[in-house]
C-alpha positions in Angstrom: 0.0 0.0 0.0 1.4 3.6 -0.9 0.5 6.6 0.8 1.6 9.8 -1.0 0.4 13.3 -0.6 -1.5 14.9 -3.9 -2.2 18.1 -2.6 -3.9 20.6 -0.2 -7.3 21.9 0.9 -7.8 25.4 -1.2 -11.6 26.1 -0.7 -14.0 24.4 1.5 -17.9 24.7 0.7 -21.1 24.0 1.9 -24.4 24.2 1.2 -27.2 24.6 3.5 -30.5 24.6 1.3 -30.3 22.6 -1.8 -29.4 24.1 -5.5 -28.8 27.7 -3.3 -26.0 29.6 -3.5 -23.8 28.3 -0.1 -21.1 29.5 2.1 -17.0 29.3 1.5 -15.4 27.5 5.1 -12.2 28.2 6.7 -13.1 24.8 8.0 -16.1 22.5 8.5 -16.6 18.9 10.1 -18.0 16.1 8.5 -19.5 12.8 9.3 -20.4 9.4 7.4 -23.4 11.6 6.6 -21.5 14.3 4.9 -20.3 18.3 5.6 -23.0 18.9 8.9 -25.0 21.1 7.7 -24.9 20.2 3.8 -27.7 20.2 1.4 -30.0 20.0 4.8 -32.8 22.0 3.8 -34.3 22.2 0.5 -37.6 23.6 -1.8 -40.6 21.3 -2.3 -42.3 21.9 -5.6 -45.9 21.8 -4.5 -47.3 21.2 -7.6 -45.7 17.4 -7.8 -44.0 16.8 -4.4 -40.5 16.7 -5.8 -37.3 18.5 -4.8 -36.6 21.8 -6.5 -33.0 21.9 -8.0 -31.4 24.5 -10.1 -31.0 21.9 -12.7 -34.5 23.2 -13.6 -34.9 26.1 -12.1 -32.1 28.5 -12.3 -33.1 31.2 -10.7 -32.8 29.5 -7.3 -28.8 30.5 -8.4 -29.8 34.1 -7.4 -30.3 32.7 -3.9 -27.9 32.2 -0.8 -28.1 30.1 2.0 -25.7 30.8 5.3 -26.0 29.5 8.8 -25.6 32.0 11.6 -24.9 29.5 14.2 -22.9 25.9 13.3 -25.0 23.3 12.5 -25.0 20.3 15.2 -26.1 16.8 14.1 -28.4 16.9 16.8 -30.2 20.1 16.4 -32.1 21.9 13.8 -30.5 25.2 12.5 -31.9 26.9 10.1 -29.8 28.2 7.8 -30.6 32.0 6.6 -32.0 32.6 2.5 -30.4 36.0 1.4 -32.5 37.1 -1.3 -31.6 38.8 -4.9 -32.4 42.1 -3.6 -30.3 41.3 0.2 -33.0 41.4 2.5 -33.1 38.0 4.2 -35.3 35.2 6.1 -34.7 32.1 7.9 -35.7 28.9 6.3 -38.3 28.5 9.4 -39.5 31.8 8.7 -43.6 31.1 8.0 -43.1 33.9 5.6 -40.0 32.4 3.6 -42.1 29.9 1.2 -44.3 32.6 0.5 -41.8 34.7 -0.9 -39.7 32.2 -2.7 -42.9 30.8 -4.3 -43.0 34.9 -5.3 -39.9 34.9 -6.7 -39.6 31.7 -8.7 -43.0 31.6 -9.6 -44.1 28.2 -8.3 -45.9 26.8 -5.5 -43.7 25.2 -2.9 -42.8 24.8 0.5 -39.5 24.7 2.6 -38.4 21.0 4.3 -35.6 19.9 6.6 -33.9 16.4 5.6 -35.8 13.3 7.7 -33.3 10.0 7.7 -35.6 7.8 6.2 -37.5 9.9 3.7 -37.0 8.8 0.1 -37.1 12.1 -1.8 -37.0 12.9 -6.1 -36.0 15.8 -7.7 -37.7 17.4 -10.9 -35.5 18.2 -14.0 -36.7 19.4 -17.2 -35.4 16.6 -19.6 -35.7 19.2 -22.6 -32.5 21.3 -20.6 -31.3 19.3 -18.7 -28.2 18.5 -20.9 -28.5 21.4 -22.9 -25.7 22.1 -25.9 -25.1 17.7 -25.5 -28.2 16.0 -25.9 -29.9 13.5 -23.8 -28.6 10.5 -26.1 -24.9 11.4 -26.0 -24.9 10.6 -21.8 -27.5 8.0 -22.5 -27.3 6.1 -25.4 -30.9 4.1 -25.0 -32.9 7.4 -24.1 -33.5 10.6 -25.3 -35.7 14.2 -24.7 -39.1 12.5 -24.7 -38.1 8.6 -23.1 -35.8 10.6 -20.0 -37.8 10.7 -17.2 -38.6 14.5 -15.7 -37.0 13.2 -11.7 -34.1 11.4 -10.5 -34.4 9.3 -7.2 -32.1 11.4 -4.5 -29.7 9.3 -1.9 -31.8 8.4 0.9 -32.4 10.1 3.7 -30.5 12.9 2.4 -31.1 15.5 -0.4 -28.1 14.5 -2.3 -28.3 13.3 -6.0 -26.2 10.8 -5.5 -23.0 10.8 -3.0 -22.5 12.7 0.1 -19.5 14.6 -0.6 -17.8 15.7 -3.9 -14.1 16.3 -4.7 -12.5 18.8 -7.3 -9.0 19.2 -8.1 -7.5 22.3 -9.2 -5.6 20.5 -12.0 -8.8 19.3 -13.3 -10.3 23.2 -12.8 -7.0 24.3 -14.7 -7.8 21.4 -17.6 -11.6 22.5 -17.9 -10.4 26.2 -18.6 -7.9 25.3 -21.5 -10.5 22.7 -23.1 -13.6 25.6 -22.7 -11.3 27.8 -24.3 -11.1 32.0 -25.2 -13.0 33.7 -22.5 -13.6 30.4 -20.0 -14.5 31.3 -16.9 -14.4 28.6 -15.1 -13.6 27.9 -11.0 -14.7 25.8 -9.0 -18.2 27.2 -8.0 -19.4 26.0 -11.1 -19.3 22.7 -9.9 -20.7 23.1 -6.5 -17.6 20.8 -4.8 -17.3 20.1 -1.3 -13.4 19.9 -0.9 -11.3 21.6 -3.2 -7.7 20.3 -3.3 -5.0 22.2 -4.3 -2.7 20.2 -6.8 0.9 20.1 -8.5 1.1 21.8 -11.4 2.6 18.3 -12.8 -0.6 17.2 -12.2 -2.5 17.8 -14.9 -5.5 16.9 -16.9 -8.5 14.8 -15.1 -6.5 14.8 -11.8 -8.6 12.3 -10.4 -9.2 9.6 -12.8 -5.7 8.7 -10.3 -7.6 8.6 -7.5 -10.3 6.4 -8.3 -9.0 3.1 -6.8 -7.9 4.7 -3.8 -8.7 6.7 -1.0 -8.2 10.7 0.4 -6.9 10.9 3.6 -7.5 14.6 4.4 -6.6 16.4 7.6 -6.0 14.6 10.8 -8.8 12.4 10.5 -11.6 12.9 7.6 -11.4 9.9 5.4 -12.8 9.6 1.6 -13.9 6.6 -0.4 -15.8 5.1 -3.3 -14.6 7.9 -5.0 -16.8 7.7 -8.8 -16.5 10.2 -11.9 -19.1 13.0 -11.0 -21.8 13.3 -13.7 -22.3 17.0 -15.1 -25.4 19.0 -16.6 -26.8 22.0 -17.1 -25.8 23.4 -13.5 -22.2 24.1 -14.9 -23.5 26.3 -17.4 -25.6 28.2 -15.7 -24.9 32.0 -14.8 -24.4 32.4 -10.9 -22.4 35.7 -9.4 -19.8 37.2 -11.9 -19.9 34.0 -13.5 -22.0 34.1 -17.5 -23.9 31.6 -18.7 -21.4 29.2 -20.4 -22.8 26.2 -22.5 -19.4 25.3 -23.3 -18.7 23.6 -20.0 -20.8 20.7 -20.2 -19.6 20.1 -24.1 -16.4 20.2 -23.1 -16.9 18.1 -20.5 -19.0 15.8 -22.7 -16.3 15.9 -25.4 -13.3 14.6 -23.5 -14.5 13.0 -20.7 -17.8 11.6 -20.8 -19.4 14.6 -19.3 -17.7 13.8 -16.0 -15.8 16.8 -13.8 -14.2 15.7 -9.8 -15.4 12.8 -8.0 -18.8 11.7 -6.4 -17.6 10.1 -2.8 -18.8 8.6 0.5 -16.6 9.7 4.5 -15.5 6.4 5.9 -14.2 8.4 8.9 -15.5 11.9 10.2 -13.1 14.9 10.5 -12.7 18.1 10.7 -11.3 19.5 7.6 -9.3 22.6 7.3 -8.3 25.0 4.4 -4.3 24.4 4.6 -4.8 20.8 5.6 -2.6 18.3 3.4 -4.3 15.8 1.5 -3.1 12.0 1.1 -3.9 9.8 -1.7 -3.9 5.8 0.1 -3.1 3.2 -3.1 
């Protein structure tokens, strides 16, 4: 077994209400469960029961969510929803559904994650790979045979993994494939842990990780690490960042539409920016 450091943590993220705008960490502590605090509140769309993502509703990109207080794994903090125009309410706010439902013109209502609910979040399968195509990320389906939800991990409002990975190699790679006038970083992508890398590191920096694990900080310990399936959210205009259709071709293009790594915490930690970063072969 060889254990050999690939980096360190640049930019730590987290994000308390779902397809929101979140919070950059000096440091944040994670369980099995994921960052405390992560993706633990999130818009119901009233009119079907599913999950509201950005993925179909981009506006919710003119939103931020912050906590106040830290979030404790035993308590209920709700995070605070800054608004487009910065006047703000808490999640738990009676009044904060009724004015999101204002602003994003649907029906909807604000939940908390439950550890046994089985959730599914809406996309728009016209969009939802827009400037790729449906067929080119699945070969057997297309715009009219994709269905409009995806089944979220359980007990969570994750799509699919409870804690992604980017490298800034990787970040470095997706700006010189995008090409004249790329704007890309890292908030495009909506990462958990962003890991500082070699410059010798280049291209996909962690198609080498894959059979491995992270060993981050003194404790915090990644696995299952899987390529991290991109879509219309990378494209998307959020900030000072413009709406950029060449990320996801790019993407697409050279490498199966996959950017950073999907991954579960085997350990818990705290993680901190500054904090080295093993890769365990």
């Amino acid at each position: 077994m060889e254990r050999r450091q690939v980096g360190t943590v640049k930019e730590l993220y987290r994000y308390p209400v779902k397809s929101m705008l979140g919070e950059r960490l000096g440091e944040f502590d994670a369980t099995t469960d994921g960052v405390l605090g992560d993706r633990a509140w999130a818009l119901i769309d009233q009119t079907d029961g599913r999950v509201m993502s950005a993925k179909k509703f981009r506006a919710m990109l003119d939103l931020r969510a912050i906590y106040d207080q830290p979030p404790l794994p035993e308590s209920a903090v709700a995070p605070k929803i800054i608004f487009p125009d910065g006047h703000a309410l808490f999640a738990d706010d009676p009044s904060a559904a009724a004015a999101l439902a204002e602003l994003l013109k649907r029906k909807l209502s604000i939940a908390r994650v439950e550890p046994a609910q089985n959730k599914r979040a809406g996309i728009d399968p016209a969009t939802i790979f827009t400037g790729v195509g449906v067929s080119r990320i699945f070969p057997d389906l297309d715009e009219t045979t994709l269905a409009p939800d995806f089944k979220l991990k359980r007990g969570t409002f994750f799509d699919s993994a409870t804690v992604h990975v980017l490298a800034t190699g990787t970040i470095a790679h997706m700006c010189t494939l995008v090409g004249a006038g790329a704007q890309i970083d890292a908030r495009r992508f909506r990462p958990n842990i962003v890991v500082e890398t070699p410059p010798d590191m280049a291209g996909f920096v962690e198609d080498g990780w894959l059979n491995g694990r992270l060993e981050i900080g003194e404790s915090l310990r990644v696995i299952s690490m899987e390529p991290a399936l991109r879509c219309v959210m990378t494209t998307h205009p959020q900030e000072d960042l413009p709406r950029d259709p060449r990320v996801l071709r790019a993407a697409a293009d050279y490498h199966r539409a996959t950017v950073g790594v999907f991954a579960s915490i085997s350990y818990p930690g705290t993680v901190r920016v500054g904090d080295p970063v093993w890769l365990v072969v």
